[in-house]
DRENKEKOL-101199 format. One record per residue (C-alpha): x, y, z. Coordinates in steps of 0.02 Angstrom, whole numbers. Each point is the difference from the previous one (the first is absolute). Last residue first. Layout:
BEGIN
{{X, Y, Z}};
...
end
This chain:
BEGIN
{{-80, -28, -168}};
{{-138, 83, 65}};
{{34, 189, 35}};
{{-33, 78, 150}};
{{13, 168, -8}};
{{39, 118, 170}};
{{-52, 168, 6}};
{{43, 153, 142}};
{{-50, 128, 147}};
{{60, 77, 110}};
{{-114, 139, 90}};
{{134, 109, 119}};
{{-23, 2, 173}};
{{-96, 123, 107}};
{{49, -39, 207}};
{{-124, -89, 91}};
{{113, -39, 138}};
{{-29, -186, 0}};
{{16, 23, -203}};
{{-109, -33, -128}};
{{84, -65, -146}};
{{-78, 66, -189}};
{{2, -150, -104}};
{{-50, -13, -195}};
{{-14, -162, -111}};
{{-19, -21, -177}};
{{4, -199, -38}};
{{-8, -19, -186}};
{{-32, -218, -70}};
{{61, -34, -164}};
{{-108, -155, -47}};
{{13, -219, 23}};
{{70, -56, 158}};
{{-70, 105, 92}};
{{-164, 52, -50}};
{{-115, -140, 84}};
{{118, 17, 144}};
{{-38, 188, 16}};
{{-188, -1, 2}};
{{-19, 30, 196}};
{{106, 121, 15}};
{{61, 61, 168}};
{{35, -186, 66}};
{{48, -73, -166}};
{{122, 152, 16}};
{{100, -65, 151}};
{{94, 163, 70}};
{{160, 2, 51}};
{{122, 60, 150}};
{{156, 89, 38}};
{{80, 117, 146}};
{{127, 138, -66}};
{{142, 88, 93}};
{{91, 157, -38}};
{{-78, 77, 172}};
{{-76, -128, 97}};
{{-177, -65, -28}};
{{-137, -18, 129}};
{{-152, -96, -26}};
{{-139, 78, 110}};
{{-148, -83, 51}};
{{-172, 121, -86}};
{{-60, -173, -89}};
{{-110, -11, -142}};
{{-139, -129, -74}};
{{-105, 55, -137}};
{{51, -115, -155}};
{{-55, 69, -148}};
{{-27, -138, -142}};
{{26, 47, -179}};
{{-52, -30, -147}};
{{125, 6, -150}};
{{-9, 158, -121}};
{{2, -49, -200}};
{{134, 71, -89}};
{{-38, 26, -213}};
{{142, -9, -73}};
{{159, -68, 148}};
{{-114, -115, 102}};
{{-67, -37, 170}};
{{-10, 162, 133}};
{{13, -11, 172}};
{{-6, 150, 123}};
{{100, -32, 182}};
{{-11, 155, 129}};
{{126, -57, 138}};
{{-51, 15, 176}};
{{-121, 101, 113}};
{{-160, -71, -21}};
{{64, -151, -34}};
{{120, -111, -130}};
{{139, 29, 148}};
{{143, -53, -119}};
{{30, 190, -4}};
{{11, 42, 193}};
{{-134, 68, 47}};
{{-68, -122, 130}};
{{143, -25, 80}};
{{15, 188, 45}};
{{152, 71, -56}};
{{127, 74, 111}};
{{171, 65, -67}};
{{172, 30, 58}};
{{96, 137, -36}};
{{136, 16, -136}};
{{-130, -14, -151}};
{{-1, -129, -125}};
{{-104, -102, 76}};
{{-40, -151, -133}};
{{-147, -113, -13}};
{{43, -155, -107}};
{{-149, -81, -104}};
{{-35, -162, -70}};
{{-152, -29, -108}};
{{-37, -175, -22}};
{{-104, -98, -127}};
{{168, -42, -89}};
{{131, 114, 71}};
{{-41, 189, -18}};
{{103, 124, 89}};
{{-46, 153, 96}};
{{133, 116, 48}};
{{-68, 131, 104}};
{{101, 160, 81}};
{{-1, 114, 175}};
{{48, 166, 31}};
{{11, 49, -187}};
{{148, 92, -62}};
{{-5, 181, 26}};
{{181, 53, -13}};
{{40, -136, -115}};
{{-144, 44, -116}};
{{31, 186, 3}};
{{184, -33, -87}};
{{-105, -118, -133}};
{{-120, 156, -15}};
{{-176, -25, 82}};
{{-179, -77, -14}};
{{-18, -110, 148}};
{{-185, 5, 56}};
{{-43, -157, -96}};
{{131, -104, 76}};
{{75, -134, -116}};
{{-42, -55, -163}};
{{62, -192, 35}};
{{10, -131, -166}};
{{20, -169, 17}};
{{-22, -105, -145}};
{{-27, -213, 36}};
{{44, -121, -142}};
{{-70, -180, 57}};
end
């Protein structure tokens, strides 16, 4: 299977290169797609640490966590259903400064159809994560695609 990654980044960052290292992101998202699997990789990139509640962080598929949006097809995309899962939890996860926690998301578990598309058509993944933090500070909106490609 051929997998394309591609990440857009924050939203809010529209800068110089020279800006963009002086205002680089306090936190980033690498998401991965193995298979039926998203993988992801939450990075602080600040030099303090960072609280994030549990239930926001972006393999959270809640209220709070990642934003998934499937789409099946290159022409003519046809949107997957989804299921929202309302569940959330305000416990902390803490995260050093330069340090990064990891974790995945099943997508047969956030989209029904996927396994019937799988093996078989393109499928788009747009996602979009905004942390909320223990001290409620405004963070920047990342978000990104992934295409999974059978193969």
């Amino acid at each position: 299977m051929l997998i394309f990654r591609i990440t857009l980044g924050a939203a809010a960052l529209v800068c110089t290169a020279a800006q963009a290292l002086e205002k680089a992101p306090p936190v980033s998202l690498d998401v991965v797609a193995r298979e039926d699997v998203l993988h992801m990789r939450l990075t602080n990139n600040s030099d303090r640490r960072i609280g994030i509640f549990k239930g926001a962080l972006p393999w959270a598929t809640g209220l709070m966590g990642i934003r998934l949006y499937g789409f099946v097809g290159f022409n003519s995309p046809r949107e997957l259903e989804q299921l929202f899962l309302l569940g959330h939890s305000l416990d902390v996860i803490e995260i050093e400064a330069g340090k990064s926690i990891d974790g995945s998301v099943d997508l047969k578990g956030v989209f029904p159809d996927f396994s019937s598309h799988f093996k078989k058509d393109p499928i788009m993944i747009f996602w979009r994560y905004k942390p909320a933090t223990e001290d409620l500070k405004d963070m920047p909106l990342l978000h990104g695609l992934v295409v999974v490609v059978p193969g």
